[in-house]
C-alpha positions, -999 to 999 in steps of 0.1 A, spaced: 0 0 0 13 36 -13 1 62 12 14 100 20 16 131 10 33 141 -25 39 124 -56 46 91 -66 18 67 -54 -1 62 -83 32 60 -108 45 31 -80 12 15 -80 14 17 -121 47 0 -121 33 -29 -103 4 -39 -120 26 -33 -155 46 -58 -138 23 -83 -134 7 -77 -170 38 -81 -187 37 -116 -169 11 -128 -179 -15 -117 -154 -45 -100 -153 -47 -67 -136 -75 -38 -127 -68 -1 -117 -101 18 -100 -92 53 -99 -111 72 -80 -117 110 -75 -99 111 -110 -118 117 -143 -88 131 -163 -64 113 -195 -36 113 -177 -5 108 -203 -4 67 -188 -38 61 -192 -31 65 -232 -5 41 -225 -20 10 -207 -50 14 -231 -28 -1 -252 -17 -36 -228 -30 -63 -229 -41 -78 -194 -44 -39 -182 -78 -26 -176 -84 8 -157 -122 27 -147 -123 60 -134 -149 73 -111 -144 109 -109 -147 144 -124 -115 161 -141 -116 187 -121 -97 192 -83 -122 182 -55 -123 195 -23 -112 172 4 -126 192 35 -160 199 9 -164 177 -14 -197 184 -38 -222 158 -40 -216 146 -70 -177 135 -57 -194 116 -32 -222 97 -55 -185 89 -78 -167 78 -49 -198 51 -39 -200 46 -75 -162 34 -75 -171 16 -46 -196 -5 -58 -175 -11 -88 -148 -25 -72 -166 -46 -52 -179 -63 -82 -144 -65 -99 -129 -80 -67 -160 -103 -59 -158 -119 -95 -126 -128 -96 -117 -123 -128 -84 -101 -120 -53 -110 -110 -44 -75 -93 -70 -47 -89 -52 -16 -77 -74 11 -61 -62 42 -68 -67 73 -45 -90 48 -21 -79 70 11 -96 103 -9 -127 86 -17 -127 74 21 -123 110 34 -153 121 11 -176 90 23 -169 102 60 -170 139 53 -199 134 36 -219 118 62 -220 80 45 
């Protein structure tokens, strides 16, 4: 697990589950709170094995306010990766900015 301040979590988290494509395995990254094509996401599009959801805007959300609509995103996320991890069919499902969605659930009174 990648926690902390700064920079660096998700790239660390993205060098992982390219390892574990590249060997064969499949893999699933949930990012949440991010709605944006970042420059990787062009990238894995590409892999085989590599699959990745977003449930968020592209724009910054407030982690002391977060808008409604972060917070129906965040439980959206949520009850997608359930269903990823329940199934099984993943080898590796990577949740990306979990603590963030976590904060808006609490903050937001779920």
């Amino acid at each position: 697990m990648y926690t902390g301040p700064g920079k660096g979590k998700t790239t660390a988290a993205l060098g992982l589950g390219l390892r574990a494509a590249g060997a064969g395995l499949k893999v699933h990254m949930i990012q949440f709170m991010k709605g944006r094509r970042y420059s990787e996401i062009n990238s894995i599009e590409n892999l085989p094995n590599f699959t990745i959801s977003q449930h968020g805007r592209d724009e910054f959300v407030s982690k002391e306010k977060p808008e409604k609509i972060d917070i129906d995103m965040a439980q959206e996320g949520f009850a997608h990766a359930k269903k990823i991890i329940k199934n099984g069919e993943y080898d590796m499902v990577i949740l990306d900015e979990l603590n963030v969605a976590v904060v808006q659930q609490v903050v937001g009174g779920y």
